[in-house]
Biopython code that builds the backbone (N, CA, C, O; Angstrom):
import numpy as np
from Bio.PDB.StructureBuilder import StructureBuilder

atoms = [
    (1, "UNK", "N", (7.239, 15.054, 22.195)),
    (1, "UNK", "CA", (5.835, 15.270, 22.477)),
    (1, "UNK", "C", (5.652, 16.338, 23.547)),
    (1, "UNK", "O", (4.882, 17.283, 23.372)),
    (2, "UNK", "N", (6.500, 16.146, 24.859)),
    (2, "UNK", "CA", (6.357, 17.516, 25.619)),
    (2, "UNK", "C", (6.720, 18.602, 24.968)),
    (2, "UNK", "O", (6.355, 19.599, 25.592)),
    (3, "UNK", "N", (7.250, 18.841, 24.036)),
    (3, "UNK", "CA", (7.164, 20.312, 23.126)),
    (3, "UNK", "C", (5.714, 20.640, 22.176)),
    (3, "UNK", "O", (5.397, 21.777, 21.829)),
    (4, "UNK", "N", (5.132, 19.717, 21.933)),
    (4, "UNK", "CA", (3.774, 19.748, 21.433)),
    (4, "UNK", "C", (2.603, 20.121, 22.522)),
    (4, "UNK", "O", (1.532, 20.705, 22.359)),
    (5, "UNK", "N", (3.160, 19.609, 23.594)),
    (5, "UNK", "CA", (1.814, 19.824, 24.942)),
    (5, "UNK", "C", (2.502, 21.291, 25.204)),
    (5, "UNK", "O", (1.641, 22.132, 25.462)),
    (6, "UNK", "N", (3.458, 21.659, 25.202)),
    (6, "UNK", "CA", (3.912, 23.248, 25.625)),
    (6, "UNK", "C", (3.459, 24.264, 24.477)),
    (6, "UNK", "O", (3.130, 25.374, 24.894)),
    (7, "UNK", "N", (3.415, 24.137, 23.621)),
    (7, "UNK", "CA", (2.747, 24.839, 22.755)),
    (7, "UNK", "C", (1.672, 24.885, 22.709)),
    (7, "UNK", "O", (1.205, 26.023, 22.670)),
    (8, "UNK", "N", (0.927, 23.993, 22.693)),
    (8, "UNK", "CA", (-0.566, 23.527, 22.797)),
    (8, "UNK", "C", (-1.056, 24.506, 24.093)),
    (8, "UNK", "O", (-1.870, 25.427, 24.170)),
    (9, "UNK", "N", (-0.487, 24.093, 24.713)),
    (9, "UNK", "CA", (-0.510, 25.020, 26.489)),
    (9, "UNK", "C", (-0.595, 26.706, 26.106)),
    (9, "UNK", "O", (-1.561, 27.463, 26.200)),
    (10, "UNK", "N", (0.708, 26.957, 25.674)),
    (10, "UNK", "CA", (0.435, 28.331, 25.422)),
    (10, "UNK", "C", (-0.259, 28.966, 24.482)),
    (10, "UNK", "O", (0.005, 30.136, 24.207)),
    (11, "UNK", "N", (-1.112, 28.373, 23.941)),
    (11, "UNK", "CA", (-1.756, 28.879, 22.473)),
    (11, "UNK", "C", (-2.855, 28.666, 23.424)),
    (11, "UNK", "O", (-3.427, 29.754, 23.480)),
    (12, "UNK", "N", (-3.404, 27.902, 24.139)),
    (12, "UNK", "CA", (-4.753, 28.059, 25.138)),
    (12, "UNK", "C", (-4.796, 28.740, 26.064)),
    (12, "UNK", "O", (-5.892, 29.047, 26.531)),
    (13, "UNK", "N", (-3.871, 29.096, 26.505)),
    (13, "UNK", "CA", (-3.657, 30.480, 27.343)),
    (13, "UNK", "C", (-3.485, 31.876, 26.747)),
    (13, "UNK", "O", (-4.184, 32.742, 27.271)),
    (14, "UNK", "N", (-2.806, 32.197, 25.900)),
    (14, "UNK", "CA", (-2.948, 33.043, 24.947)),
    (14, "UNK", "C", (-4.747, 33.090, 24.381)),
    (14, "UNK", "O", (-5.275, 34.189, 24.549)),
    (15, "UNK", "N", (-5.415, 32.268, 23.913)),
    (15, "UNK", "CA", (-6.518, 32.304, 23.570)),
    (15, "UNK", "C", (-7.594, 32.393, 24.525)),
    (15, "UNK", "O", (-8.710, 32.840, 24.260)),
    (16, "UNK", "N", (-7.207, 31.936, 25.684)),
    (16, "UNK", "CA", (-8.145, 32.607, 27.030)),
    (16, "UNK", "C", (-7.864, 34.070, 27.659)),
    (16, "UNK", "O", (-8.699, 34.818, 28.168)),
    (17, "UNK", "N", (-6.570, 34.276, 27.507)),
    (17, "UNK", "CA", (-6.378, 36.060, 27.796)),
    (17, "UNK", "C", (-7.489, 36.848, 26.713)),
    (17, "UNK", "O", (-8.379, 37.608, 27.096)),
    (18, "UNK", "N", (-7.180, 36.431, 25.090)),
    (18, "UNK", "CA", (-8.042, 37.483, 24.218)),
    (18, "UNK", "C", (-9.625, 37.181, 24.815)),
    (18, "UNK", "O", (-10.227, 38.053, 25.440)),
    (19, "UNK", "N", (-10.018, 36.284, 24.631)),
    (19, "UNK", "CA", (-11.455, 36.129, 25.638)),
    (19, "UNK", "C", (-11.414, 36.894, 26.510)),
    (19, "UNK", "O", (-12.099, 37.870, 26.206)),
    (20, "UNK", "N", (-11.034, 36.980, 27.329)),
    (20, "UNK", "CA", (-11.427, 37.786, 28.749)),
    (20, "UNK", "C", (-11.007, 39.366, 28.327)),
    (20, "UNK", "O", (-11.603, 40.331, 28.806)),
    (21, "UNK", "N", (-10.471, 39.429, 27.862)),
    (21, "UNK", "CA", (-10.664, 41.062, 27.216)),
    (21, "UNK", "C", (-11.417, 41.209, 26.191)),
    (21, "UNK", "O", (-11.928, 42.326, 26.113)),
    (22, "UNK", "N", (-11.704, 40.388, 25.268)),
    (22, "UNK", "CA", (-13.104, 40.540, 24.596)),
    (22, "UNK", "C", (-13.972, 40.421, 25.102)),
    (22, "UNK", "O", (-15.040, 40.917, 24.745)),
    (23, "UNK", "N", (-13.800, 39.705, 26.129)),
    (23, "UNK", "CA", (-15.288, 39.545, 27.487)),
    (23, "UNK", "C", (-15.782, 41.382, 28.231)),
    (23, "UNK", "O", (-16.794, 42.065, 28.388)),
    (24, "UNK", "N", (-14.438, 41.454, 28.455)),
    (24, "UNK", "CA", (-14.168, 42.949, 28.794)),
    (24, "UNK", "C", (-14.937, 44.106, 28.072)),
    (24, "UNK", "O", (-16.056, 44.586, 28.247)),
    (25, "UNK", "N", (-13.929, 44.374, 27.202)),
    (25, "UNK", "CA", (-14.374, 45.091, 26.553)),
    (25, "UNK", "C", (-15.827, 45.373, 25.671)),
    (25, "UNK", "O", (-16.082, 46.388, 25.022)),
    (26, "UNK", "N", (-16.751, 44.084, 25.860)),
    (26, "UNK", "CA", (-18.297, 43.959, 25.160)),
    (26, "UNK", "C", (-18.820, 44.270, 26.470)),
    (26, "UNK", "O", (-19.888, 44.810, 26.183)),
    (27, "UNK", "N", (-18.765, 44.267, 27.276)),
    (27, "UNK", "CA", (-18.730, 44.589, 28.519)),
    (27, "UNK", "C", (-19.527, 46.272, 28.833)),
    (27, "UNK", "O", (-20.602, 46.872, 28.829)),
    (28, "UNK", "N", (-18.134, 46.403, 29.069)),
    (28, "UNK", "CA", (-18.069, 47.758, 28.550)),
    (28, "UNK", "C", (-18.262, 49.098, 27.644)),
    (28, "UNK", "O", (-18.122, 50.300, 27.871)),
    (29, "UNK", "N", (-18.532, 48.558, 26.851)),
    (29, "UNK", "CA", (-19.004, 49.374, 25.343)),
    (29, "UNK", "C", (-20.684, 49.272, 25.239)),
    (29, "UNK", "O", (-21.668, 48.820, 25.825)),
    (30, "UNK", "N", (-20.455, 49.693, 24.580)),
    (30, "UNK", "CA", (-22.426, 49.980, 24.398)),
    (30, "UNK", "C", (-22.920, 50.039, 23.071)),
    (30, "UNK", "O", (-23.106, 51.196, 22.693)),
    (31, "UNK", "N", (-23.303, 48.795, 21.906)),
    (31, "UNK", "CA", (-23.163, 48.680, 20.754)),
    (31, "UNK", "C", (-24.635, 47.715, 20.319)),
    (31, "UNK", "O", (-24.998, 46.581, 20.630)),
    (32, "UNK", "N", (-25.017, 48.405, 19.767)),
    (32, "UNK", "CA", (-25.970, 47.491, 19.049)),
    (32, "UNK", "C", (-25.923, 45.445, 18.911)),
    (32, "UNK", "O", (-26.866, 44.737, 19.264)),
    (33, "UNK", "N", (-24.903, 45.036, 18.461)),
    (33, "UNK", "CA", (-24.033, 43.755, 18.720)),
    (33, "UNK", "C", (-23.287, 43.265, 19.623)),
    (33, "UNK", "O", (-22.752, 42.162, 19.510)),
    (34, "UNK", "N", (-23.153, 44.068, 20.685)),
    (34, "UNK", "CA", (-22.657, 43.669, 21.728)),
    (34, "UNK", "C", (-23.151, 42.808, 22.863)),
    (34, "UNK", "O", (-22.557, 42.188, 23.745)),
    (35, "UNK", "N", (-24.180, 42.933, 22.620)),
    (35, "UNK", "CA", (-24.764, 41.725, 23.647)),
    (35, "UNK", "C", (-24.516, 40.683, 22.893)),
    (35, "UNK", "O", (-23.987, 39.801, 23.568)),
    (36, "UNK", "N", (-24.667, 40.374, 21.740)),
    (36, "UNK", "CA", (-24.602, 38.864, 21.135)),
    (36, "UNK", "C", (-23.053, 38.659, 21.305)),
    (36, "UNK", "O", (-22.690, 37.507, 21.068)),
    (37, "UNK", "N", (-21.982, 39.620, 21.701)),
    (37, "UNK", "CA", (-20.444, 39.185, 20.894)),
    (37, "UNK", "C", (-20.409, 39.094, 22.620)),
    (37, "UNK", "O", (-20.127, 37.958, 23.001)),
    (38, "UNK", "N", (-20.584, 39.837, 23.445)),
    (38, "UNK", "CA", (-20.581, 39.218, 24.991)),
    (38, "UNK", "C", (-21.176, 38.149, 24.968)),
    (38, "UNK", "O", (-20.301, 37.301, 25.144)),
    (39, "UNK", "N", (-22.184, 37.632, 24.854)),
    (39, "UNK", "CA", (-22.732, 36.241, 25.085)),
    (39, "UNK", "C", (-22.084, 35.107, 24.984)),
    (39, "UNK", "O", (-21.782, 34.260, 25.825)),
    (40, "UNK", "N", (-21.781, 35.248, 23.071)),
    (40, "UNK", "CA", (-20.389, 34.442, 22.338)),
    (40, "UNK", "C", (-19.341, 34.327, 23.524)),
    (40, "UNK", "O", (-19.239, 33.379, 24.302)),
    (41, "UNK", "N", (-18.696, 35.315, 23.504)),
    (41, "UNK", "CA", (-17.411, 35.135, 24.304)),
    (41, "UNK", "C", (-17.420, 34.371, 25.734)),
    (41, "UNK", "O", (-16.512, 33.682, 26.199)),
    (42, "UNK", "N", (-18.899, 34.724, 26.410)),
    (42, "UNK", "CA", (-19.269, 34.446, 28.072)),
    (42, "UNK", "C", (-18.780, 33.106, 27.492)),
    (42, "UNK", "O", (-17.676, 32.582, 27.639)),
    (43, "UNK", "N", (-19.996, 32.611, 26.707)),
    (43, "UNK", "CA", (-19.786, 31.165, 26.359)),
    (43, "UNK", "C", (-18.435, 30.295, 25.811)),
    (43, "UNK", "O", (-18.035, 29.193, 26.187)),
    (44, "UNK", "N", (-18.001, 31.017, 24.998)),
    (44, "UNK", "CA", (-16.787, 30.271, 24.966)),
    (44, "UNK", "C", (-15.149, 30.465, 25.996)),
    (44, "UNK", "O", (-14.073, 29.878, 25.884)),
    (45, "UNK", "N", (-15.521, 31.334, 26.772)),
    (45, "UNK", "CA", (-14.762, 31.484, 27.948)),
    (45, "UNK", "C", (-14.871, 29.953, 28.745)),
    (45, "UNK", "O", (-13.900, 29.377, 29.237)),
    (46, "UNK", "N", (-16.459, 29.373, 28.752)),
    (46, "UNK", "CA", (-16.540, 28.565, 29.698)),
    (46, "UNK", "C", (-16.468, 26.936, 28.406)),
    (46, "UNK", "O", (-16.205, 25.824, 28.865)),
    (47, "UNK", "N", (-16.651, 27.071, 27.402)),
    (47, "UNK", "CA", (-16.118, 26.194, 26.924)),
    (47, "UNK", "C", (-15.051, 25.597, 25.977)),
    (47, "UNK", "O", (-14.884, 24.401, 25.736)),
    (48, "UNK", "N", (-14.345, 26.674, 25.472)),
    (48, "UNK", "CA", (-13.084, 26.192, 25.510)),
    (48, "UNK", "C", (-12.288, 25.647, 26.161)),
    (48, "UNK", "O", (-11.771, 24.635, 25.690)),
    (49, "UNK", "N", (-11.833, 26.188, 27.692)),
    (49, "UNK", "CA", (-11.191, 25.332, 28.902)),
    (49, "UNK", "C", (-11.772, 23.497, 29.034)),
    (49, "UNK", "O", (-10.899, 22.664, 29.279)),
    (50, "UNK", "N", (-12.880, 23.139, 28.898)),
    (50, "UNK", "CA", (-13.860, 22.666, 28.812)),
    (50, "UNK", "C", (-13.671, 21.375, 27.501)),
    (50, "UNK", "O", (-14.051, 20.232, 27.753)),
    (51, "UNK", "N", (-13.153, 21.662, 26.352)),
    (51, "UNK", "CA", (-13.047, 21.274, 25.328)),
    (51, "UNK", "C", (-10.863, 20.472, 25.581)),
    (51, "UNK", "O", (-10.178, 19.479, 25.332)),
    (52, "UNK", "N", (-10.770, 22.077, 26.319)),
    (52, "UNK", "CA", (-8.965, 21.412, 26.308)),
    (52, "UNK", "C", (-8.917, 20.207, 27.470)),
    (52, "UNK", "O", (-8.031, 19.359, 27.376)),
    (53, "UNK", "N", (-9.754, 20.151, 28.422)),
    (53, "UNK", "CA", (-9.545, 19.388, 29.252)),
    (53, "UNK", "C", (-10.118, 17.977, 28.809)),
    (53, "UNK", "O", (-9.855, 16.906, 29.356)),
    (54, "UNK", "N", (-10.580, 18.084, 28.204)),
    (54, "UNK", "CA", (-11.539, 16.549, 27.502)),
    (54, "UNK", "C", (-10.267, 16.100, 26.535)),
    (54, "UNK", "O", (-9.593, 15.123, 26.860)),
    (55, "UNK", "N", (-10.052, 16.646, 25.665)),
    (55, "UNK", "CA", (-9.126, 16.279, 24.946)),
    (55, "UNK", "C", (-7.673, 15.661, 25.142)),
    (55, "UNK", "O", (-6.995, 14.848, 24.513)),
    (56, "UNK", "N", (-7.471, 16.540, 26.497)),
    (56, "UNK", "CA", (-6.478, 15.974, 26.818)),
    (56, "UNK", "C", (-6.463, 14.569, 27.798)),
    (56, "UNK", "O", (-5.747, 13.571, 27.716)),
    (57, "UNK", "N", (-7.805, 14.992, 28.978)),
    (57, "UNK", "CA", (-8.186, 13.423, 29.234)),
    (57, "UNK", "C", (-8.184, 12.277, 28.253)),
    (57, "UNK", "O", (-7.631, 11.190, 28.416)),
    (58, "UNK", "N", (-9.008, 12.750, 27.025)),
    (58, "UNK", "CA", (-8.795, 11.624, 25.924)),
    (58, "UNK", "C", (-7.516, 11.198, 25.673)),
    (58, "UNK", "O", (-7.322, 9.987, 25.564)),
    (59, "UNK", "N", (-6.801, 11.807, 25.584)),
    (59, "UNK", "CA", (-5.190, 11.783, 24.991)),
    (59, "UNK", "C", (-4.854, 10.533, 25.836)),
    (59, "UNK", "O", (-4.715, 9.393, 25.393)),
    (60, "UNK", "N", (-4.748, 10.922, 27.109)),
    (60, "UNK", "CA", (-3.923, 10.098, 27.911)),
    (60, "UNK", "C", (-5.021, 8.919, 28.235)),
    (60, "UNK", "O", (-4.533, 8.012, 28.910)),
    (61, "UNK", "N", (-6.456, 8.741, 27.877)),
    (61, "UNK", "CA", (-6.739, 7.304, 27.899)),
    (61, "UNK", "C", (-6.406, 6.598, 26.844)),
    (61, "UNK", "O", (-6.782, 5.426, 26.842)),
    (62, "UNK", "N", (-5.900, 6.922, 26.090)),
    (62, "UNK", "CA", (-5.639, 6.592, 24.136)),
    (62, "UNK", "C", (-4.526, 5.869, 24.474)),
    (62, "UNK", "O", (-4.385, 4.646, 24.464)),
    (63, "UNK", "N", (-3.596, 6.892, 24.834)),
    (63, "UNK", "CA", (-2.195, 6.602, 25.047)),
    (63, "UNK", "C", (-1.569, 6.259, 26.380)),
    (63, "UNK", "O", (-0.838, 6.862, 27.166)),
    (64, "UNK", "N", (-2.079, 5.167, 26.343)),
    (64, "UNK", "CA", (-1.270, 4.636, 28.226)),
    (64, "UNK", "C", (-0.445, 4.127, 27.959)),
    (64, "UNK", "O", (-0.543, 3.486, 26.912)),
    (65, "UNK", "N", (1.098, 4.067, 28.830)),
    (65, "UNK", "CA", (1.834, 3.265, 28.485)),
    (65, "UNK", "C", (1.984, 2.291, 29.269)),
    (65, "UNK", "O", (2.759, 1.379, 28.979)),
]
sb = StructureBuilder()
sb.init_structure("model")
sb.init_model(0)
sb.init_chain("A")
sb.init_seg("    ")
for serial, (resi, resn, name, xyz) in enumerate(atoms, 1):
    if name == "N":
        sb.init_residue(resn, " ", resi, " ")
    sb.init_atom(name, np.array(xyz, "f"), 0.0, 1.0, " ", f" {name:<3s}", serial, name[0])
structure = sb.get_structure()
């Protein structure tokens, strides 16, 4: 199971780096759609982290030993 939480780990870190450079880069650019794909991203910057931490709280009230 700790090889499942290490993966899990790095696939949410990996997926918060592309956020923040898609955060970046809408940012930066100047596009007709870019305010909506910045918005998207603002938002799921702050709730994805948000989503992993619940889940994993859940986990470990599920599974007490």
């Amino acid at each position: 199971m700790k090889k499942g939480k290490q993966i899990l780990a790095i696939i949410g870190i990996i997926l918060l780096i592309v956020l923040y450079l898609s955060t970046l880069v809408c940012a930066i650019t100047d596009n007709t759609g870019t305010m909506k794909m910045f918005k998207a991203s603002i938002f799921a910057t702050f709730v994805i982290p948000v989503l992993i931490w619940a889940y994993t709280f859940l986990y470990k009230l599920t599974h007490k030993k």
